[in-house]
Legacy VTK file of the C-alpha trace (Angstrom):
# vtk DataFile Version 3.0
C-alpha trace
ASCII
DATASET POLYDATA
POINTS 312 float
162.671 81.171 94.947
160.956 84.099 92.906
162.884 82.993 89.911
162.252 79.380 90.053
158.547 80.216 90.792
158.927 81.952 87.422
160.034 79.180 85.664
157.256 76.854 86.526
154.832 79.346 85.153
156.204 79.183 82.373
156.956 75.601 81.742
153.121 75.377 83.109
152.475 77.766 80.738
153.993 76.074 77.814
152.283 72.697 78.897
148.714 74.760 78.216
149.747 76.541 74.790
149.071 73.317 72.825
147.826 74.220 69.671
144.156 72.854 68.968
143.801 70.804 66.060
141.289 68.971 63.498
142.807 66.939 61.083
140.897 66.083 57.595
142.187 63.189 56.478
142.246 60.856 53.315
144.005 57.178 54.495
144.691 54.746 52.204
147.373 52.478 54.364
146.674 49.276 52.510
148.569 46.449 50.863
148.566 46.524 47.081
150.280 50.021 46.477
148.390 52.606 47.815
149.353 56.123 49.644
150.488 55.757 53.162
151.732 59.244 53.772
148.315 59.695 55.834
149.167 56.983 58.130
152.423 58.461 59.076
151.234 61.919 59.394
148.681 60.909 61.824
150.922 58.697 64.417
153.279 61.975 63.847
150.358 64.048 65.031
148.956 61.658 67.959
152.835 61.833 69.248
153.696 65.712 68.647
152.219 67.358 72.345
152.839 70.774 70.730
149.618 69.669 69.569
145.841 68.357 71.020
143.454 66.949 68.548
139.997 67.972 68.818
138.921 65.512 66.422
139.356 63.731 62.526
137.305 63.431 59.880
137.717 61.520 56.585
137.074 62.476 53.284
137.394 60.673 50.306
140.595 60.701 48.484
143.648 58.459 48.505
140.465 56.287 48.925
137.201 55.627 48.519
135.335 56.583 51.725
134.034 53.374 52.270
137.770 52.271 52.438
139.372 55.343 53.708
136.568 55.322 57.192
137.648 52.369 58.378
141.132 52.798 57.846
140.928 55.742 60.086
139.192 54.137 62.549
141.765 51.676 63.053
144.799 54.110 62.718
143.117 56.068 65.930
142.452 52.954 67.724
145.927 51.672 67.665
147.740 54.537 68.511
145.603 57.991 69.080
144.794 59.113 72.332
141.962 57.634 74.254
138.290 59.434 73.098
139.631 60.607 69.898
136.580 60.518 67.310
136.259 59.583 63.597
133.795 61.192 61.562
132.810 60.318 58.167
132.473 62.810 55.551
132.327 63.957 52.146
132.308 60.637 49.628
132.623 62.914 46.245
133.296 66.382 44.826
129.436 66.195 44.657
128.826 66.293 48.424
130.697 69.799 49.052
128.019 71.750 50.280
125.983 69.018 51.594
126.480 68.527 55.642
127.771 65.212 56.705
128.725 63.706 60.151
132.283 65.437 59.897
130.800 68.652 58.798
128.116 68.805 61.688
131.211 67.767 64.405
133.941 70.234 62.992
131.031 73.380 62.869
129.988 71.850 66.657
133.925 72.201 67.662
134.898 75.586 66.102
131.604 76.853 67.995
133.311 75.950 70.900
136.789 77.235 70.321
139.000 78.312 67.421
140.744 75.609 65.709
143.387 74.872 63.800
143.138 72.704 60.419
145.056 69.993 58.951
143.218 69.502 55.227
145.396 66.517 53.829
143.066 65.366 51.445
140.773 67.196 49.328
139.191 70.381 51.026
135.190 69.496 50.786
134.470 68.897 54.052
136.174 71.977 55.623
134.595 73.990 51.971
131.311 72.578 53.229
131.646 73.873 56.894
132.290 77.140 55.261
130.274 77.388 52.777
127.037 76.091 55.194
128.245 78.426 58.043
130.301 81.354 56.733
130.351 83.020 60.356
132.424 80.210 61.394
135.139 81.348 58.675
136.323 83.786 61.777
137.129 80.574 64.155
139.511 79.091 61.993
142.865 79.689 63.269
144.349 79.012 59.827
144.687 76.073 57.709
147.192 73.770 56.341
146.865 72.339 53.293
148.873 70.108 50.846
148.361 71.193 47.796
149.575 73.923 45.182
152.669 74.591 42.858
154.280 77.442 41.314
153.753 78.371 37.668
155.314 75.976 35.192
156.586 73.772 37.769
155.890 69.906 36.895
155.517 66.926 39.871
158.216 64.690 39.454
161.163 62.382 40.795
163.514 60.277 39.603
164.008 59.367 36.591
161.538 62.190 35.586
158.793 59.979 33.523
156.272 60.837 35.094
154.575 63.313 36.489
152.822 63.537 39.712
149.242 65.041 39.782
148.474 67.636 42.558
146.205 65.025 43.923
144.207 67.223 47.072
144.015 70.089 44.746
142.649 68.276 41.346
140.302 66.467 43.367
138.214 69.098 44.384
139.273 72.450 42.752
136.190 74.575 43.868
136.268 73.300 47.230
140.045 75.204 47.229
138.616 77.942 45.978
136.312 78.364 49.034
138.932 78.038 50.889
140.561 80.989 48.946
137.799 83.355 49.210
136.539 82.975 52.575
139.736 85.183 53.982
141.187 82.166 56.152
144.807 82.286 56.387
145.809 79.487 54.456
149.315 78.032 54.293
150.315 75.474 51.438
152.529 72.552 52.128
152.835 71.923 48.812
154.254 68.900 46.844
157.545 71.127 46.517
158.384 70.954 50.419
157.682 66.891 50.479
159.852 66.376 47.621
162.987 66.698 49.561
162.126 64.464 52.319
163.016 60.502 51.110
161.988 57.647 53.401
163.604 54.502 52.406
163.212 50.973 53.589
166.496 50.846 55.633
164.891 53.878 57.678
162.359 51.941 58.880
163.972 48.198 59.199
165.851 50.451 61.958
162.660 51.241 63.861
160.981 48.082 63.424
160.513 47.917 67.393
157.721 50.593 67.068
154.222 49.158 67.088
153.235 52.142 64.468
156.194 50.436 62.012
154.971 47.373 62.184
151.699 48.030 61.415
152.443 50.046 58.461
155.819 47.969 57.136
154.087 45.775 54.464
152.013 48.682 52.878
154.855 50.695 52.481
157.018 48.245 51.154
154.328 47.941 48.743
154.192 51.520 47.962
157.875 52.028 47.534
157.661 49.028 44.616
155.551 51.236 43.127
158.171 54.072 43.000
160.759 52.039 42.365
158.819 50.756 39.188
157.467 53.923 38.360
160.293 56.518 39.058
163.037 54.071 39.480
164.212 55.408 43.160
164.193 53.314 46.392
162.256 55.686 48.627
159.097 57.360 48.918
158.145 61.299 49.692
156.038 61.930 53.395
153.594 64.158 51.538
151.380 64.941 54.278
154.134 64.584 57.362
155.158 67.992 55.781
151.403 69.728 56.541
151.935 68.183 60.750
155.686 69.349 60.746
154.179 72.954 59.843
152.773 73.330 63.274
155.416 70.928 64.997
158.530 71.112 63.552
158.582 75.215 62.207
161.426 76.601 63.285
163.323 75.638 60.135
160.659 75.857 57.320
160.943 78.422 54.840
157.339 80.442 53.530
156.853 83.308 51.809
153.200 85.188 51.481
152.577 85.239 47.740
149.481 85.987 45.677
147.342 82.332 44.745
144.924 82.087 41.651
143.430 79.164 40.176
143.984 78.437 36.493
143.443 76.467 33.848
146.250 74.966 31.120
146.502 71.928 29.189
147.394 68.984 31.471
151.106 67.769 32.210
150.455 64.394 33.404
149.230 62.920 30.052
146.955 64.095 27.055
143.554 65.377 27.607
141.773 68.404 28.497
143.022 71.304 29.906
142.962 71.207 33.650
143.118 73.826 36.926
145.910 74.616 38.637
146.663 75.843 42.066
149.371 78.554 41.418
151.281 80.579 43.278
153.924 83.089 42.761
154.724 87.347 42.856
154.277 88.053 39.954
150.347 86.517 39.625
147.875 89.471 40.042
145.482 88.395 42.872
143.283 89.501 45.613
143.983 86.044 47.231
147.545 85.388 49.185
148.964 82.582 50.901
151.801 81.196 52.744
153.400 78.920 50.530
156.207 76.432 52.143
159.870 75.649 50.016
161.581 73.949 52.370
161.853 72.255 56.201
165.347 72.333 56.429
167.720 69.694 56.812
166.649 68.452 60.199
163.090 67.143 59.269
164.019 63.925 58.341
165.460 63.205 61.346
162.859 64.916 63.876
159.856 62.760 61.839
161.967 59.449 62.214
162.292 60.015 65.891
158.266 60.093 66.214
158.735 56.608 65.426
161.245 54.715 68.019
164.955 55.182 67.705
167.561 52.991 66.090
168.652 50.021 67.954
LINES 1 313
312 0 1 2 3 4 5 6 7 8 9 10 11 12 13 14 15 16 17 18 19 20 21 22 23 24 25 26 27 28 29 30 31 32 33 34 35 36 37 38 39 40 41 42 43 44 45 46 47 48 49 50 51 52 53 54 55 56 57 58 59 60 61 62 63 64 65 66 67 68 69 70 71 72 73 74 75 76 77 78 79 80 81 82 83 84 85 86 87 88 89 90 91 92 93 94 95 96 97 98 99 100 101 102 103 104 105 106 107 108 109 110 111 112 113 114 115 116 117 118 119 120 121 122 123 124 125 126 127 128 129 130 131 132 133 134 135 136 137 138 139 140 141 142 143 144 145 146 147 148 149 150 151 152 153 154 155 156 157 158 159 160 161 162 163 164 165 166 167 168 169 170 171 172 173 174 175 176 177 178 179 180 181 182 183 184 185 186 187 188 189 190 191 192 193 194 195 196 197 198 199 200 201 202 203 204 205 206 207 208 209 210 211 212 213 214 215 216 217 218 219 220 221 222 223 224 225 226 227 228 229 230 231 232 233 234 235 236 237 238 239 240 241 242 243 244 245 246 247 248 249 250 251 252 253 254 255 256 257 258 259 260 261 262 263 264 265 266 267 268 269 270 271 272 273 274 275 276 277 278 279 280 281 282 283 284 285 286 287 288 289 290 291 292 293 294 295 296 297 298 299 300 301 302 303 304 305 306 307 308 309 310 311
């Protein structure tokens, strides 16, 4: 009896230890050929109970706010938990700094517990928390971001014509470095880890069933003409699925703590001035380190898919 007494403690236990989450978010699910890594990182999220969302703000990105609010609005509607709120934040690189709605209800909710963050857009409205209320810095748990690169290494797939740009990063560079120097331990998901995860078509004509599919089917068929024109394969990356896995799915990832800096060099998706970087690697000299995420293993696939129904 003791030891079975034991066991519900624990499973009890394990029920409680659910990690408390914001999510910053940049949707774009749309038709027309826009990003819908967003939209699948958040019905990931809502359906991962390793995890409780405290709440989500947007941020512009993927999509203009105007766009992206709404978007997120109707993505929690459908199929987040009941009471989940949407705030609306930053519109531009211009607004870190300046308090918004999100910025007001993510500095409310680390007052009332420490949090963990999900920044899959560009960083200005968690920057803006920080920079407005630096004794909050302490009440971040850490944050996960999807963004950075090592030295020399170009974004790229296919047939290797083009090259990604580190979108979140690029965005809002100074709003990364805030992130940097505040002393928050910050783990990268970077473009790197995404890039072997492929979602094709067939994967989710298999899991048509699931409301979430359905809803997003026609944007991403959309979005993976766009790869298929651009980089001439016939499936699309999860960017952001890679930042929820993190907390969800970590068993198999592979990180390393390395020094980060923030440089500039000419730019390597086209000509025109030189641009900053988000690098990391041992052998940069810098006070700032992060945890910077290779791989997440050869089950990941698999465990995201099966967020979203199973195969008939």
């Amino acid at each position: 009896m003791r030891a079975l007494a034991i066991l519900l403690l624990c499973a009890a236990a394990a029920v409680r230890a659910a990690e408390p989450v914001w999510i910053d978010t940049d949707p774009s699910v749309a038709r027309g050929g826009h990003e819908v890594d967003d939209g699948f990182a958040l019905v990931q999220a809502f359906r991962s109970p390793e995890i409780e969302i405290r709440g989500i703000s947007i941020v512009f990105g993927n999509a203009p706010l105007e766009k992206a609010m709404p978007i997120g609005e109707e993505i929690v509607r459908r199929f987040g938990p009941p009471g989940l709120k949407v705030y609306e934040g930053a519109a531009s690189a211009a607004d870190l700094g300046q308090e918004t709605e999100a910025s007001r209800a993510l500095a409310i909710a680390l007052r009332r517990e420490r949090l963990t963050i999900l920044v899959l857009g560009p960083a200005t409205n968690v920057a803006t928390v920080i920079e407005l209320h630096p004794e909050l810095a302490r009440r971040i748990k850490r944050l996960i971001a999807v963004a950075g690169r090592r030295p020399g290494q170009h974004f790229t797939s296919g047939s290797g014509h083009h090259n990604f740009r580190d979108f979140n990063f690029e965005l809002n560079p100074q709003a990364f470095h805030v992130l940097l120097k505040s002393g928050v331990p910050l783990t990268l998901t970077p473009w790197e880890i995404s890039s072997k995860v492929w979602i094709s078509k067939a994967d989710l004509d298999a899991r048509r069933s699931d409301p979430a599919i359905d809803w997003i089917y026609d944007p991403v068929m959309d979005w993976l003409a766009i790869w298929k024109r651009d980089l001439d394969v016939d499936a699309i990356n999860p960017f952001d699925t890679l930042a929820v896995g993190y907390l969800t799915a970590h068993n198999d990832y592979v990180c390393d703590i390395l020094p980060a800096e923030i440089q500039r060099k000419s730019d390597d998706t086209g000509p025109g001035p030189d641009k900053p970087y988000l690098q990391v690697a041992a052998k940069i000299h810098s006070k700032f380190k992060v945890e910077y995420c290779t791989d997440a293993g050869p089950g990941f696939k698999d465990y995201l898919l099966s967020k979203f129904g199973k195969q008939p």
